[in-house]
ZADO-1210 file (C-alpha; in nm, 4 decimals, padded with zeros to 6 digits):
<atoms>
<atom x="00.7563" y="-01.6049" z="-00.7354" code="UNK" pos="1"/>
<atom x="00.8617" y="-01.5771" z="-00.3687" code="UNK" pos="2"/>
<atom x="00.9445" y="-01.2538" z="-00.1808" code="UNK" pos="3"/>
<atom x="01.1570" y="-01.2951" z="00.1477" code="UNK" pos="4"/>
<atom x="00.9287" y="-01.1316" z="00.4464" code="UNK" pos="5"/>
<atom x="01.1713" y="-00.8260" z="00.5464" code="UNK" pos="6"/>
<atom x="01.1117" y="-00.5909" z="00.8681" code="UNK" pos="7"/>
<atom x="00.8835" y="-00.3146" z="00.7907" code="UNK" pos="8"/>
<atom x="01.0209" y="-00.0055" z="00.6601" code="UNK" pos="9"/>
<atom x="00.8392" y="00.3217" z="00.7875" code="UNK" pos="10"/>
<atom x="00.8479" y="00.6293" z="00.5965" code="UNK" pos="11"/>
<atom x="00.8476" y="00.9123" z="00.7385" code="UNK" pos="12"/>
<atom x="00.7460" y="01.2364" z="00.5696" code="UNK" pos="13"/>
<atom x="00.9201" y="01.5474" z="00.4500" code="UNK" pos="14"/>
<atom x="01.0419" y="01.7456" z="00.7594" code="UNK" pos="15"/>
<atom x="01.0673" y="02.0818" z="00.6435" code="UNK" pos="16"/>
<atom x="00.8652" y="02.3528" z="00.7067" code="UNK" pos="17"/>
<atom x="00.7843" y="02.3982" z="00.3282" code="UNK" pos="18"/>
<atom x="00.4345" y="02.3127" z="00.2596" code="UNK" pos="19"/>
<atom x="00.3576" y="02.0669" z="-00.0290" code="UNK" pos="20"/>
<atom x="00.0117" y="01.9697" z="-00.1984" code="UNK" pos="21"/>
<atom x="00.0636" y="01.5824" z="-00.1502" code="UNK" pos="22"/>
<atom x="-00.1854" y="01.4906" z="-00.4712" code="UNK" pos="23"/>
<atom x="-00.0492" y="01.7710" z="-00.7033" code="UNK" pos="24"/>
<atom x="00.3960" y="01.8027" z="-00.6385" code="UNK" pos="25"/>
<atom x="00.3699" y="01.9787" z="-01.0034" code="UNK" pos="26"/>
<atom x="00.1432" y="02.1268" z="-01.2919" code="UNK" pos="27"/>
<atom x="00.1807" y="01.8280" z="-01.5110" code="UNK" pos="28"/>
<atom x="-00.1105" y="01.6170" z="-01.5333" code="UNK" pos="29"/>
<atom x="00.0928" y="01.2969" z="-01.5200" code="UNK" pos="30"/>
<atom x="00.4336" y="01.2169" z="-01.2561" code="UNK" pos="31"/>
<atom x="00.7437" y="01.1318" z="-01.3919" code="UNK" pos="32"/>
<atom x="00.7584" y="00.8002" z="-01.2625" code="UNK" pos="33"/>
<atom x="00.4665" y="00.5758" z="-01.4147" code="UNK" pos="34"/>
<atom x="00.4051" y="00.1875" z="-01.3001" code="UNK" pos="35"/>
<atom x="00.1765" y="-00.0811" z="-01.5243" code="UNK" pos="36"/>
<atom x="00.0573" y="-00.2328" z="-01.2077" code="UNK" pos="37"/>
<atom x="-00.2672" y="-00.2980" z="-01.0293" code="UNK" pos="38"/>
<atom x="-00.2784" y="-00.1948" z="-00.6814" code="UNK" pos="39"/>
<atom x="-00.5449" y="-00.2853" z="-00.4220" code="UNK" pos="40"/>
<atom x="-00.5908" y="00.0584" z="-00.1666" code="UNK" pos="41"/>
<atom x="-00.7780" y="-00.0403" z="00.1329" code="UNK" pos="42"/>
<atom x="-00.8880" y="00.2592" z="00.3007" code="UNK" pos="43"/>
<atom x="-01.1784" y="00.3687" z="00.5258" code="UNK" pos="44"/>
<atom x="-01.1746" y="00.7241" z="00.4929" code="UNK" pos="45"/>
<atom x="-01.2981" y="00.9709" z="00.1952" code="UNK" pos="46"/>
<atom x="-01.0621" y="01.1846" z="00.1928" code="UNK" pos="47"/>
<atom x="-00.7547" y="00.9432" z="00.2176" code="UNK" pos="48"/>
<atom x="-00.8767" y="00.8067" z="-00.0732" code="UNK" pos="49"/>
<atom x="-00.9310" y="01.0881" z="-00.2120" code="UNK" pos="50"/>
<atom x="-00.5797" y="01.1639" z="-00.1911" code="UNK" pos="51"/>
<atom x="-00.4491" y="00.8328" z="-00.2544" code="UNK" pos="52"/>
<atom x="-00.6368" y="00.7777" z="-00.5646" code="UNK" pos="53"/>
<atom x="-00.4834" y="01.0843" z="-00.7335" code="UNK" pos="54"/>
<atom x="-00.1520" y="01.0346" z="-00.6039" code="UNK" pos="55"/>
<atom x="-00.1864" y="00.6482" z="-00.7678" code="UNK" pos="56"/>
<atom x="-00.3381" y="00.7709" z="-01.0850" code="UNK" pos="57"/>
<atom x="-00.0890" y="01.0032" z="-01.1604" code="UNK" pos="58"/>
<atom x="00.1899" y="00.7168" z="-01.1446" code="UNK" pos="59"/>
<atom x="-00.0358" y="00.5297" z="-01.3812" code="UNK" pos="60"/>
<atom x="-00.1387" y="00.2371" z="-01.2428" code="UNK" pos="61"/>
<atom x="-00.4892" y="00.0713" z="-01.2468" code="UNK" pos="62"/>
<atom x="-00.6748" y="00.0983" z="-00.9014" code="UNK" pos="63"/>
<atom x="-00.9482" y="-00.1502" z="-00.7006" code="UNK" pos="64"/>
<atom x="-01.0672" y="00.0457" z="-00.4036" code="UNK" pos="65"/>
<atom x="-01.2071" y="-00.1618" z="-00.0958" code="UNK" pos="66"/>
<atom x="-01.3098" y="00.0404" z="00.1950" code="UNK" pos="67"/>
<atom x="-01.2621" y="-00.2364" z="00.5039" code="UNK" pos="68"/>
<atom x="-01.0763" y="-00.5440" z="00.5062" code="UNK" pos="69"/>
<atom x="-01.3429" y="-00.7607" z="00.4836" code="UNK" pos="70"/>
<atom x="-01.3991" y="-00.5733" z="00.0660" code="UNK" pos="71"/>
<atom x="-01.0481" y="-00.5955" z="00.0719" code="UNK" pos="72"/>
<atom x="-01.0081" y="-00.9730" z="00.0786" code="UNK" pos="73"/>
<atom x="-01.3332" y="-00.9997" z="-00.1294" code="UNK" pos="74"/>
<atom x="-01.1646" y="-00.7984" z="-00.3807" code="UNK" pos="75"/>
<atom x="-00.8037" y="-00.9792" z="-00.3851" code="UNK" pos="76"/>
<atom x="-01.0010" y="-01.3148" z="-00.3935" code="UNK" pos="77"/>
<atom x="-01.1431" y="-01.2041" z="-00.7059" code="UNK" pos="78"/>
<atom x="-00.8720" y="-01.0428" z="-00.9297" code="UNK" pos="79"/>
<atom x="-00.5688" y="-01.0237" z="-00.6685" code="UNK" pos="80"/>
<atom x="-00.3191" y="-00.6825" z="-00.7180" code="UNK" pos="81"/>
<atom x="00.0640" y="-00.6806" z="-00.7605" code="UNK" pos="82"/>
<atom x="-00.0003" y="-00.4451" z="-00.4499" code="UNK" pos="83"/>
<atom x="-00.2034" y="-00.3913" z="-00.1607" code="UNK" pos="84"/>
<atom x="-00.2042" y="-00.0591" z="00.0332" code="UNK" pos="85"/>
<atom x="-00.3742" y="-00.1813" z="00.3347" code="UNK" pos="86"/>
<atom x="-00.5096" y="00.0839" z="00.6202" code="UNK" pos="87"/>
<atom x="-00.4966" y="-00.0644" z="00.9675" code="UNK" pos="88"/>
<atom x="-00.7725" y="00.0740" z="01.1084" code="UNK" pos="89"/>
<atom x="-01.1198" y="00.0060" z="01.0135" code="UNK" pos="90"/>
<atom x="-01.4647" y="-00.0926" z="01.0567" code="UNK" pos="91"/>
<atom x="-01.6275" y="-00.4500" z="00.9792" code="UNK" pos="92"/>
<atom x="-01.2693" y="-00.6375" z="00.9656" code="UNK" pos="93"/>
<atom x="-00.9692" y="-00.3835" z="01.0157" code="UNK" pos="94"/>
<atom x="-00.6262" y="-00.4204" z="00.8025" code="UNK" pos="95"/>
<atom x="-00.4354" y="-00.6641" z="01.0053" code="UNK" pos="96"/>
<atom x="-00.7529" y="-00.9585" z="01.0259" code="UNK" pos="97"/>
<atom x="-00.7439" y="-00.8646" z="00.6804" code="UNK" pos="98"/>
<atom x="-00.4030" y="-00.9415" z="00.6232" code="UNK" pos="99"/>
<atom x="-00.3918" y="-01.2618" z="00.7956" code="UNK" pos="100"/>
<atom x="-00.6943" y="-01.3884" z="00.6187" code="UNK" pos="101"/>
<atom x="-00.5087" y="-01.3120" z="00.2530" code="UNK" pos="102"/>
<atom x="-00.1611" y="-01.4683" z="00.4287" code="UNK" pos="103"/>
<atom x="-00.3757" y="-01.7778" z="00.4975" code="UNK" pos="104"/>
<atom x="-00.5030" y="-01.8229" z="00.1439" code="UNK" pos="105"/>
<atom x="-00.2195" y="-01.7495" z="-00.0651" code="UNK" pos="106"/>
<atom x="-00.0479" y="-02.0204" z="-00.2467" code="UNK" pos="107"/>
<atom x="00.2701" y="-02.1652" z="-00.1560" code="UNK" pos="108"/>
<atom x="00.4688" y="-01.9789" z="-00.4644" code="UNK" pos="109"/>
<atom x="00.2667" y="-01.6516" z="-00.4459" code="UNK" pos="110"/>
<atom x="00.3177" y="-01.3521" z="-00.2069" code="UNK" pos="111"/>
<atom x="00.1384" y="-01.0204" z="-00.2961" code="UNK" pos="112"/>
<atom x="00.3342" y="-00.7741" z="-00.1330" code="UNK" pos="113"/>
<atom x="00.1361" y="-00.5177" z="00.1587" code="UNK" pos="114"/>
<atom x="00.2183" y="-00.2135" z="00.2681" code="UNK" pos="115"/>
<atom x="00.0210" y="-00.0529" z="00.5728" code="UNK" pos="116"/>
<atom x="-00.1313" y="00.2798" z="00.5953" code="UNK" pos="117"/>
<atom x="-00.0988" y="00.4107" z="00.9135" code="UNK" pos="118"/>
<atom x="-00.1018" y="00.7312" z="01.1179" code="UNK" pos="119"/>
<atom x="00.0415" y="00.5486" z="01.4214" code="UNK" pos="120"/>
<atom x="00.3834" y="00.5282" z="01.3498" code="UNK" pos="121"/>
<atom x="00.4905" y="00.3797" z="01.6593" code="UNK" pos="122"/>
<atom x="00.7067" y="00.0609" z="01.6934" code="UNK" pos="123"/>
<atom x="00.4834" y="-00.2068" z="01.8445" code="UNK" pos="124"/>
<atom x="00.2480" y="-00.0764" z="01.5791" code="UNK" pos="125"/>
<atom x="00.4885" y="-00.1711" z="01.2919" code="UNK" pos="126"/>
<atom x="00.5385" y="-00.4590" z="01.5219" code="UNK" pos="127"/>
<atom x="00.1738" y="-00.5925" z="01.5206" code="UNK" pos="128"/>
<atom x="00.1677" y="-00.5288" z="01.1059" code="UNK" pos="129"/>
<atom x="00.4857" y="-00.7799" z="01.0750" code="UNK" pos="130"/>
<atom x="00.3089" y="-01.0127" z="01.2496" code="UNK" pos="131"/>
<atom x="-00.0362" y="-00.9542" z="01.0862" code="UNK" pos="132"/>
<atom x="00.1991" y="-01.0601" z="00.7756" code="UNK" pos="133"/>
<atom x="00.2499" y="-00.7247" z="00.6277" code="UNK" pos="134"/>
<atom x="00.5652" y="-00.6320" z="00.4376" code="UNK" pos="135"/>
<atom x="00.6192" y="-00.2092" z="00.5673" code="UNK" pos="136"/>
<atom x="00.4573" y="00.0847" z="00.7047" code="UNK" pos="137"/>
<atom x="00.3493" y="00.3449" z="00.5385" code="UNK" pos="138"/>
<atom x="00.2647" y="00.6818" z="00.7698" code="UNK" pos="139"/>
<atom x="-00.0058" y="00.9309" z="00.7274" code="UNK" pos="140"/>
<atom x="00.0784" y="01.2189" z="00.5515" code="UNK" pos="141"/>
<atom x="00.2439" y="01.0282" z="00.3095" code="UNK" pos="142"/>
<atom x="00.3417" y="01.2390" z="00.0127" code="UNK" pos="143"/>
<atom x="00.3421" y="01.1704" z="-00.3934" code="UNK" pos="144"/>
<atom x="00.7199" y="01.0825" z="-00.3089" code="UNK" pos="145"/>
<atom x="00.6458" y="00.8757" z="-00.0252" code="UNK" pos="146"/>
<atom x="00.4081" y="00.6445" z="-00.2130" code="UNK" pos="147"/>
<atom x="00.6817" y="00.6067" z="-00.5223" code="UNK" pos="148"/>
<atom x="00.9297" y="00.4922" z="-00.3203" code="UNK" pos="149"/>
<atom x="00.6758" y="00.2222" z="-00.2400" code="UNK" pos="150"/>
<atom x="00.5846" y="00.1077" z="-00.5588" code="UNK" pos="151"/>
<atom x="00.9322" y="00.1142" z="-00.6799" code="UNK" pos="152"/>
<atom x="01.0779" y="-00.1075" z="-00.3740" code="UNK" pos="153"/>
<atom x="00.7577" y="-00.3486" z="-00.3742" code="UNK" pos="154"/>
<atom x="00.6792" y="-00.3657" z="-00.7524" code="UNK" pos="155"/>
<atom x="01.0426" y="-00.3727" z="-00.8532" code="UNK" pos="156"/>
<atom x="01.0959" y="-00.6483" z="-00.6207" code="UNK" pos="157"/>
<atom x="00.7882" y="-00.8569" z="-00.7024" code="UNK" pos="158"/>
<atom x="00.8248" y="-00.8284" z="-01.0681" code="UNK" pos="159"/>
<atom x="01.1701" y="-00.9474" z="-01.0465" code="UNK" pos="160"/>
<atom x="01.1166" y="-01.2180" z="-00.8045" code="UNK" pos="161"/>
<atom x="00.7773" y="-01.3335" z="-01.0683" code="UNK" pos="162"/>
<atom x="01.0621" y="-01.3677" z="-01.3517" code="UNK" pos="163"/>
<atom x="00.8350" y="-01.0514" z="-01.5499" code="UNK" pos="164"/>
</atoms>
């Protein structure tokens, strides 16, 4: 199970004027589009995970929260994810250290796919997370739409690469 390292993709959110509640796009309790996946979020700050966590849990899939890198690869040492949402910027060891440090212990046929969190959308900063060995760029806001094109490009693409 190998995925090809591809240029990060940034998303950028919805550009209208019209204003959206990121966690809850409608009244149904679920979202249309569900993944069986476990996903690794790595983020610092309550209220990003917060929103994160009910974006993710109304997609469906199972969720390990670390709060700095150094949790993060902790955590992924211990039960790994099919994805990691990785923030860039935190205390005690910040996203891209962390990255490197996961890069540096995989195995030669495995490649968990990472996605950074990031409000700095700029392009030596989606530079310096392809280096750190990071797959895309993800950019705060990110909306319930945002995050499923995510899962469905890096979960699609690692389950078929895995042979699942």
């Amino acid at each position: 199970m190998t995925l090809a390292h591809t240029q990060p993709t940034i998303l950028i959110a919805d550009d209208t004027n019209e204003r959206h509640d990121p966690v809850n796009p409608s009244k149904s309790q679920s979202y249309s589009v569900q993944f069986n996946a476990s996903i690794l979020l790595v983020e610092d700050t309550k209220i990003n995970q917060m929103v994160a966590i009910a974006m993710l849990e109304k997609m469906g899939v199972t969720i390990t929260l670390a709060e700095n890198g150094q949790q993060a690869v902790e955590k992924w040492r211990d039960s790994g994810a099919d994805l990691i949402l990785m923030d860039c910027n935190m205390p005690v060891m910040n996203g891209f250290e962390a990255t490197r440090m996961i890069r540096s212990e995989e195995a030669p046929n495995q490649h968990t796919p990472i996605v950074a969190l990031t409000a700095n959308a700029t392009r030596e900063n989606a530079q310096q997370c392809t280096q750190a060995g990071m797959n895309a760029v993800a950019t705060k806001p990110f909306s319930i739409k945002d995050l499923e094109q995510v899962l469905s490009r890096w979960l699609d693409s690692y389950y078929k690469n895995a042979g699942l």
